[in-house]
PyMOL Python script that loads the backbone (N, CA, C, O; Angstrom):
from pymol import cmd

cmd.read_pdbstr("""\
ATOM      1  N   UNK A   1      28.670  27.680  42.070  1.00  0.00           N
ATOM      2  CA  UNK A   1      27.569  27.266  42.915  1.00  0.00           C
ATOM      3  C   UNK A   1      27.589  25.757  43.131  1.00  0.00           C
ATOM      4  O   UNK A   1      27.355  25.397  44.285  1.00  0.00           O
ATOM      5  N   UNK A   2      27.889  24.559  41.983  1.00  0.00           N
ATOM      6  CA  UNK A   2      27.873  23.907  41.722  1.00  0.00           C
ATOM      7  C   UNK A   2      28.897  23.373  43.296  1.00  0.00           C
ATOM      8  O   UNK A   2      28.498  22.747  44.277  1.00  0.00           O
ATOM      9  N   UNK A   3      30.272  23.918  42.997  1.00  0.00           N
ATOM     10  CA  UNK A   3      31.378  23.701  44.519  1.00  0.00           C
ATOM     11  C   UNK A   3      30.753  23.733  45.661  1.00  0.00           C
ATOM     12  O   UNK A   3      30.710  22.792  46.454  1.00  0.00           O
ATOM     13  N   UNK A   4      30.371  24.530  45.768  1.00  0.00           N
ATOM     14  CA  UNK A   4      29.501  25.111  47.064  1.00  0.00           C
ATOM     15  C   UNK A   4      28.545  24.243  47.552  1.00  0.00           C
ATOM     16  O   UNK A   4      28.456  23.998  48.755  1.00  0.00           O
ATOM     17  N   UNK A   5      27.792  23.735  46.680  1.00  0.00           N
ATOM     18  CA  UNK A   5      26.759  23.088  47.157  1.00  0.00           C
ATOM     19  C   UNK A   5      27.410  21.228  47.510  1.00  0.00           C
ATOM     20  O   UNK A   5      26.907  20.389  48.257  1.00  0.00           O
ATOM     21  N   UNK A   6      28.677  21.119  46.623  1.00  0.00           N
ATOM     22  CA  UNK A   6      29.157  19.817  47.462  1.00  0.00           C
ATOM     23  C   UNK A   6      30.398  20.057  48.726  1.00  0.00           C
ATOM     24  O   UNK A   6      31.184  19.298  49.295  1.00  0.00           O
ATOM     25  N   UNK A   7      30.143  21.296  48.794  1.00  0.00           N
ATOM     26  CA  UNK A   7      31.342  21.706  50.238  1.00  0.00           C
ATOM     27  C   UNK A   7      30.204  21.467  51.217  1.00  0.00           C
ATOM     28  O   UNK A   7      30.536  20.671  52.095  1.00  0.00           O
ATOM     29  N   UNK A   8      28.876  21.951  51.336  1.00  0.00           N
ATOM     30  CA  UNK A   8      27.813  22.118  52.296  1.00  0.00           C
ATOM     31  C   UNK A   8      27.814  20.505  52.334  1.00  0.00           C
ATOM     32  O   UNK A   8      28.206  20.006  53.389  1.00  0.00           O
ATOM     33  N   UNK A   9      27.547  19.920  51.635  1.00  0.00           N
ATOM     34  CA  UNK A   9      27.582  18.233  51.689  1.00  0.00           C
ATOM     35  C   UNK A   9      28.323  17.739  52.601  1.00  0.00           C
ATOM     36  O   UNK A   9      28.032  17.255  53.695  1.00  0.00           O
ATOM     37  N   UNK A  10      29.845  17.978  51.796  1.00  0.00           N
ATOM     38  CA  UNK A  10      31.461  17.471  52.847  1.00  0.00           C
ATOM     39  C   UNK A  10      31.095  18.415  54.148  1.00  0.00           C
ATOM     40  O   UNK A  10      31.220  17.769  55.189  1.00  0.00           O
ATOM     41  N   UNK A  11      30.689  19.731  54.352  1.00  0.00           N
ATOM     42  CA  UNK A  11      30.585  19.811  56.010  1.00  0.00           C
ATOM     43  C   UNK A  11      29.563  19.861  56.671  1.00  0.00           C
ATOM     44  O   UNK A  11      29.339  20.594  57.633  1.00  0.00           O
ATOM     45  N   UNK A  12      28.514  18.659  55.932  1.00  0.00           N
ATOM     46  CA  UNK A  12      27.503  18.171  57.077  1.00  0.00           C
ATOM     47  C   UNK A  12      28.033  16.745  57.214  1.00  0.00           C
ATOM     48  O   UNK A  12      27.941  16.289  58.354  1.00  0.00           O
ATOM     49  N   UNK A  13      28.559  15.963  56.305  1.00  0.00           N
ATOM     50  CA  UNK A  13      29.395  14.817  57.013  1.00  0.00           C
ATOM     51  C   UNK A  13      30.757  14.496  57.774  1.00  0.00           C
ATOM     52  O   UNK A  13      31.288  13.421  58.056  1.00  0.00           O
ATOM     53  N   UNK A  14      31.075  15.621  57.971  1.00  0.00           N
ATOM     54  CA  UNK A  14      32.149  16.067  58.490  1.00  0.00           C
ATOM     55  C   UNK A  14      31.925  16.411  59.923  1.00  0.00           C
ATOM     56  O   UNK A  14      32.801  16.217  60.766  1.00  0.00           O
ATOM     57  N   UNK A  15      30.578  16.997  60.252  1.00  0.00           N
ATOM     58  CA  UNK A  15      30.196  17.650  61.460  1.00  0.00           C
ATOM     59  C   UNK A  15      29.378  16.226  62.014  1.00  0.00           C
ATOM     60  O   UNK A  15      29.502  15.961  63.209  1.00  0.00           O
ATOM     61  N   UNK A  16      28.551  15.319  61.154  1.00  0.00           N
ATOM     62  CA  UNK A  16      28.373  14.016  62.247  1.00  0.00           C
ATOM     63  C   UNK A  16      29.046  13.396  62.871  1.00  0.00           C
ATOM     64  O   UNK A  16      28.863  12.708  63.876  1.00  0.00           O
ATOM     65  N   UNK A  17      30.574  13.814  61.787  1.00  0.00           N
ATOM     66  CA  UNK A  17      31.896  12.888  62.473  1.00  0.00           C
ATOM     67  C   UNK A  17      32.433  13.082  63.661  1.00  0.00           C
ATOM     68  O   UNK A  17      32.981  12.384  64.515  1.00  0.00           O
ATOM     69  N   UNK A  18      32.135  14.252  63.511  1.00  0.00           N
ATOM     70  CA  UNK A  18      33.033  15.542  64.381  1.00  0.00           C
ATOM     71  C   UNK A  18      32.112  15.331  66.048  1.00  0.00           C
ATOM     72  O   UNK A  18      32.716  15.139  67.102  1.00  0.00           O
ATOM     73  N   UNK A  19      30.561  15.426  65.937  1.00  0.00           N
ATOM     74  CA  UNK A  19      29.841  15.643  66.666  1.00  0.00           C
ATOM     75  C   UNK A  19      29.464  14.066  67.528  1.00  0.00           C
ATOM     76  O   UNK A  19      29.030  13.853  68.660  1.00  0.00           O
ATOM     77  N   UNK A  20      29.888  13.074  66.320  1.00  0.00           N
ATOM     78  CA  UNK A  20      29.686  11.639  66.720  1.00  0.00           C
ATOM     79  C   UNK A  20      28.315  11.423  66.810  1.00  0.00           C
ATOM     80  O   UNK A  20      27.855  10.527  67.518  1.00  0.00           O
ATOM     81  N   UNK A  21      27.477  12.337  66.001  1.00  0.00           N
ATOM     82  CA  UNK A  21      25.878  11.825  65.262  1.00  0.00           C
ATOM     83  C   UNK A  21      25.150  10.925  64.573  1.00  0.00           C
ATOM     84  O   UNK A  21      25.178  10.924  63.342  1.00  0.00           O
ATOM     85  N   UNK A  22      24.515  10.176  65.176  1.00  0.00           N
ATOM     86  CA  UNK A  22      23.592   9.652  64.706  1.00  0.00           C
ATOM     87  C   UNK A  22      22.324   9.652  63.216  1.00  0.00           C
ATOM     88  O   UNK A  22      21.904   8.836  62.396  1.00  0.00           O
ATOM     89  N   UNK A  23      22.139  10.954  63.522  1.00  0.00           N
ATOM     90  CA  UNK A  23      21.088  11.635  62.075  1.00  0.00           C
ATOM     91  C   UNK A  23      21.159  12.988  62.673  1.00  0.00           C
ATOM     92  O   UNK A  23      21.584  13.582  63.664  1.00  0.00           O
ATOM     93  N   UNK A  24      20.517  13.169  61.548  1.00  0.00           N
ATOM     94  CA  UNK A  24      20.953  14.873  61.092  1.00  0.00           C
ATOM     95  C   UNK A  24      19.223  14.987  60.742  1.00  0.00           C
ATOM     96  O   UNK A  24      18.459  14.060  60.474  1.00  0.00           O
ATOM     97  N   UNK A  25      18.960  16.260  60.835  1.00  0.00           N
ATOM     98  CA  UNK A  25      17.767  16.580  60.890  1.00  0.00           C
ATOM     99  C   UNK A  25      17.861  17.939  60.005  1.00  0.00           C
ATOM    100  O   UNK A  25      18.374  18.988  60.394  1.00  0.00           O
ATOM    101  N   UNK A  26      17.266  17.711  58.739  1.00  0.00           N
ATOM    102  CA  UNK A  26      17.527  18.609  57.793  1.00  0.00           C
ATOM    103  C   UNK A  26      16.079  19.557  57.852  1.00  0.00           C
ATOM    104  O   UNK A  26      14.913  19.264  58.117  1.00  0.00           O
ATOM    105  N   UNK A  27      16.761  20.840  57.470  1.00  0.00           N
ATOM    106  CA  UNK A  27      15.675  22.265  57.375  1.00  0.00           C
ATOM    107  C   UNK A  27      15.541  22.606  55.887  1.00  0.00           C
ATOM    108  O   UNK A  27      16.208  21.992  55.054  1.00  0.00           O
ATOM    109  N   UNK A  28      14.739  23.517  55.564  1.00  0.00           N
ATOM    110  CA  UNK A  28      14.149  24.312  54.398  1.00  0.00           C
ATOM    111  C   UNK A  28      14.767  25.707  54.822  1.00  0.00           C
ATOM    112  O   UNK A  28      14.575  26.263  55.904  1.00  0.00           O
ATOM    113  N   UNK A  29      15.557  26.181  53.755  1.00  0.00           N
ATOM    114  CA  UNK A  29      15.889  27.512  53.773  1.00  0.00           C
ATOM    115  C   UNK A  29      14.523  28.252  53.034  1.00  0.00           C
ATOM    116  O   UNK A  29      14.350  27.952  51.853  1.00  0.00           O
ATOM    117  N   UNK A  30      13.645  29.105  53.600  1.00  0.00           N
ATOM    118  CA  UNK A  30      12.851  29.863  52.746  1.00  0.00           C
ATOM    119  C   UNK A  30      13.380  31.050  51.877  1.00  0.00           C
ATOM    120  O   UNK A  30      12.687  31.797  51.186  1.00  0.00           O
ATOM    121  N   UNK A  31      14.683  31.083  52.032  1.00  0.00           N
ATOM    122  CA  UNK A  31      15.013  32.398  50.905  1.00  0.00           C
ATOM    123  C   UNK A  31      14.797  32.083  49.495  1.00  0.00           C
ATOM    124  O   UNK A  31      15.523  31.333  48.842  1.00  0.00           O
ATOM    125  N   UNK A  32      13.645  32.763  49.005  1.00  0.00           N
ATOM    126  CA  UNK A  32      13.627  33.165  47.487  1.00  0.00           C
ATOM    127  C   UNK A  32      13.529  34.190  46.800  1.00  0.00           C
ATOM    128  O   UNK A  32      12.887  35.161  47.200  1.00  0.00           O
ATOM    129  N   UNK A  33      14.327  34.151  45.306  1.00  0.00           N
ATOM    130  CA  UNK A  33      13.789  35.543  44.930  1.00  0.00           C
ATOM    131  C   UNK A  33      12.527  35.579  44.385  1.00  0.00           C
ATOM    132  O   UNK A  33      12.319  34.787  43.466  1.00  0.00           O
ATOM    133  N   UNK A  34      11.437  36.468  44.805  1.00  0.00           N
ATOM    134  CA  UNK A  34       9.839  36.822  44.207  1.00  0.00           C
ATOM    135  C   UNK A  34       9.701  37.718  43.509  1.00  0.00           C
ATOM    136  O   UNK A  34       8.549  37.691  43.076  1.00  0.00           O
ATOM    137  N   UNK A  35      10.422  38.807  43.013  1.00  0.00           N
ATOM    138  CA  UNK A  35      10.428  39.852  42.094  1.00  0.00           C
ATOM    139  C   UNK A  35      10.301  39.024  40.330  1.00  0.00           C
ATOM    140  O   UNK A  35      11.311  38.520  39.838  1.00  0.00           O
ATOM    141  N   UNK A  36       9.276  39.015  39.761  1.00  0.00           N
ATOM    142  CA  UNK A  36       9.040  38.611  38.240  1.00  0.00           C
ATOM    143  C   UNK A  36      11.142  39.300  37.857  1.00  0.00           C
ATOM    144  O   UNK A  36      11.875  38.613  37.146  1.00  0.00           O
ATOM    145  N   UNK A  37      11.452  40.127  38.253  1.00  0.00           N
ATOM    146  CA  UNK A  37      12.631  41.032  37.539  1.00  0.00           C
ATOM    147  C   UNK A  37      13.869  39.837  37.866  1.00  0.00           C
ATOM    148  O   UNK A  37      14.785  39.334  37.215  1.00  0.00           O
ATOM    149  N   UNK A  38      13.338  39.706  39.226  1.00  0.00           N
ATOM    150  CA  UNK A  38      14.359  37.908  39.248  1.00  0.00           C
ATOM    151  C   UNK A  38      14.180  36.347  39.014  1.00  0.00           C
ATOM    152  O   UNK A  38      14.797  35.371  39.441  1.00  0.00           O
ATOM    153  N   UNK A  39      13.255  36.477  38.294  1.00  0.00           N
ATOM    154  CA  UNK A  39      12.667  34.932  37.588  1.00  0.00           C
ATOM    155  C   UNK A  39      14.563  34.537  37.104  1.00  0.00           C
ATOM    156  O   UNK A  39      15.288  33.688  37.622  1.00  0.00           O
ATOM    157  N   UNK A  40      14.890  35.484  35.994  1.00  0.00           N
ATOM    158  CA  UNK A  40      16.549  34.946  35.655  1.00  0.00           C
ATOM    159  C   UNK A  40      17.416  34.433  36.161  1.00  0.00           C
ATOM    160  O   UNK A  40      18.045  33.424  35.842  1.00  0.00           O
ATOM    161  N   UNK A  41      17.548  35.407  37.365  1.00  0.00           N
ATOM    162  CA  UNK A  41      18.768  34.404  38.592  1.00  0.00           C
ATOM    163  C   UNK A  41      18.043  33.381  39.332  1.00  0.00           C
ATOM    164  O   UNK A  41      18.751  32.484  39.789  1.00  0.00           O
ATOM    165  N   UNK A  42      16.780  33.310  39.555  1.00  0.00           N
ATOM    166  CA  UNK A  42      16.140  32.260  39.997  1.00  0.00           C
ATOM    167  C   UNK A  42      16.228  30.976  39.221  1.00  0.00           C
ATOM    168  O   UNK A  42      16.493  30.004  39.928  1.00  0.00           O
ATOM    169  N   UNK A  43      16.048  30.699  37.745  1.00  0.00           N
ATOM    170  CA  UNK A  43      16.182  29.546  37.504  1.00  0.00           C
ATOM    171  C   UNK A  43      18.027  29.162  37.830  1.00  0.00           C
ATOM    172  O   UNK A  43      18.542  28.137  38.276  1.00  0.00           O
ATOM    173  N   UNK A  44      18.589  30.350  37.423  1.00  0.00           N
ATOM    174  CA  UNK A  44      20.230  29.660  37.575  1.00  0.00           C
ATOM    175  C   UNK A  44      20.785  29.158  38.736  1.00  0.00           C
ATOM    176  O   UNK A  44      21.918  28.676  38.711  1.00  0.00           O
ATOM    177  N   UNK A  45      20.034  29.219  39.903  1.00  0.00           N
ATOM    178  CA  UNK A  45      20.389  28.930  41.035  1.00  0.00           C
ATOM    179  C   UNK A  45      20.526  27.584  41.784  1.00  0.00           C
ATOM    180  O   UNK A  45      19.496  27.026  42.163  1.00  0.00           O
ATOM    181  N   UNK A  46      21.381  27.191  41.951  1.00  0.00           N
ATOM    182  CA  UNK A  46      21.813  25.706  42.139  1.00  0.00           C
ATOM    183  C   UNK A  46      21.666  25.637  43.403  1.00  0.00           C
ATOM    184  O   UNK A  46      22.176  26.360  44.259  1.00  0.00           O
ATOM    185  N   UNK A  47      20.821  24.584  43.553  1.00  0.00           N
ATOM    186  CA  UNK A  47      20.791  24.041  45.538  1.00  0.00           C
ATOM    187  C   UNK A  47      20.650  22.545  45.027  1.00  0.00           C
ATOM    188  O   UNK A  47      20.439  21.975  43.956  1.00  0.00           O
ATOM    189  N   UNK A  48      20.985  22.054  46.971  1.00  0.00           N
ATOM    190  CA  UNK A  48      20.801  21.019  46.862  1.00  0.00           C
ATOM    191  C   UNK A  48      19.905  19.980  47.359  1.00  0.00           C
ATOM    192  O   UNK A  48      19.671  20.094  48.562  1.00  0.00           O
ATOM    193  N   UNK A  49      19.362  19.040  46.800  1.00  0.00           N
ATOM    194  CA  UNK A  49      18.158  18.513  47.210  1.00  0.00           C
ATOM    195  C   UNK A  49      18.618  17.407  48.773  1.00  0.00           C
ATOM    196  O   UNK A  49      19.665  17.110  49.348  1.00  0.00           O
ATOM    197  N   UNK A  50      17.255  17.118  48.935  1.00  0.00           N
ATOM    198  CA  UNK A  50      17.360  16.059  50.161  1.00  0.00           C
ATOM    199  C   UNK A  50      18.045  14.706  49.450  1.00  0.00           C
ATOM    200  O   UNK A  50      18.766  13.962  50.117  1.00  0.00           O
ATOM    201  N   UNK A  51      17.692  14.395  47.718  1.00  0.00           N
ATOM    202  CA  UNK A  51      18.221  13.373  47.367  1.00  0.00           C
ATOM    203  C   UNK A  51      20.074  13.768  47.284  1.00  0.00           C
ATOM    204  O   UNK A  51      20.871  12.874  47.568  1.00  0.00           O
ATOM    205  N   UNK A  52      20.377  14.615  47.035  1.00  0.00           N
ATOM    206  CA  UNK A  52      21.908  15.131  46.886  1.00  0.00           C
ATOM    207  C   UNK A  52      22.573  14.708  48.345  1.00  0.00           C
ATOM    208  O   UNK A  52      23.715  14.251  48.302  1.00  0.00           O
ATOM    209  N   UNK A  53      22.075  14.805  49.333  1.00  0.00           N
ATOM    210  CA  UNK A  53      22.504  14.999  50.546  1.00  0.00           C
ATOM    211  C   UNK A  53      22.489  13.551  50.833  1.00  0.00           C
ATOM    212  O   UNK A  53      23.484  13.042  51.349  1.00  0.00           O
ATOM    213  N   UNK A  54      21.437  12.834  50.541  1.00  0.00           N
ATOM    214  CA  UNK A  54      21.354  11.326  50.732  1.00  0.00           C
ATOM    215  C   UNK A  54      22.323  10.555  49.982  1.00  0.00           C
ATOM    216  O   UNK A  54      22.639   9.450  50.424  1.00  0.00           O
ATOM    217  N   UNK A  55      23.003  11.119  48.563  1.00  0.00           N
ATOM    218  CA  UNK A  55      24.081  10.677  47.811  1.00  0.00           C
ATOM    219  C   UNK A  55      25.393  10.784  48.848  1.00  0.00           C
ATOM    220  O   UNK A  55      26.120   9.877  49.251  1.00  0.00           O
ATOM    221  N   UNK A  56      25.432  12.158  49.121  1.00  0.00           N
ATOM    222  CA  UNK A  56      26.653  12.205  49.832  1.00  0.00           C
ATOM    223  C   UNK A  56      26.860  11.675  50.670  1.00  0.00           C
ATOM    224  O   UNK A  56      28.044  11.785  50.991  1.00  0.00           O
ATOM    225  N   UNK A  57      26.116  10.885  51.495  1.00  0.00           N
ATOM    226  CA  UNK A  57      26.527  10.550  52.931  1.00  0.00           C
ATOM    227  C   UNK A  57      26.402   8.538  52.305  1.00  0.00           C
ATOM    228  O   UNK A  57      26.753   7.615  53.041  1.00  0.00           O
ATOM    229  N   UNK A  58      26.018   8.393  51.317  1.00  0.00           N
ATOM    230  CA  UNK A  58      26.135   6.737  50.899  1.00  0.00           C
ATOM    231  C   UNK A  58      27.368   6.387  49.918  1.00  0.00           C
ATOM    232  O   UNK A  58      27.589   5.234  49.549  1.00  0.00           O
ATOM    233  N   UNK A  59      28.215   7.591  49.499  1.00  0.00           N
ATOM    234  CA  UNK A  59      29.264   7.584  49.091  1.00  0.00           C
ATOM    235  C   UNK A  59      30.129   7.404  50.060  1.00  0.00           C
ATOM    236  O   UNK A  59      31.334   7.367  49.813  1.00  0.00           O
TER     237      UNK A  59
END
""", "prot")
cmd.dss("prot")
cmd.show_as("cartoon", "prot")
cmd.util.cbc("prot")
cmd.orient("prot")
């Protein structure tokens, strides 16, 4: 998950390059799990924040 979430990074700075963008206008995915039966995979679940995304693009 951990990969994943810095591949989504590399191809949103990849696509300003690509697109020759200015800013990027970031969304909220609402998918969660709400079942009490998935509290477990819910904490293990790795995303990435608006601060993660702000790392990647000042690197």
């Amino acid at each position: 998950m951990k990969k994943a979430c810095e591949g989504k990074i590399k191809l949103l700075i990849e696509a300003t390059k690509l697109y020759e963008a200015n800013y990027i206008i970031p969304f909220a995915s609402h998918f969660r799990l709400w079942q009490p039966e998935h509290e477990h995979y819910l904490k293990s679940i790795i995303t990435n924040s608006i601060d993660d995304i702000l790392i990647g693009f000042t690197e």
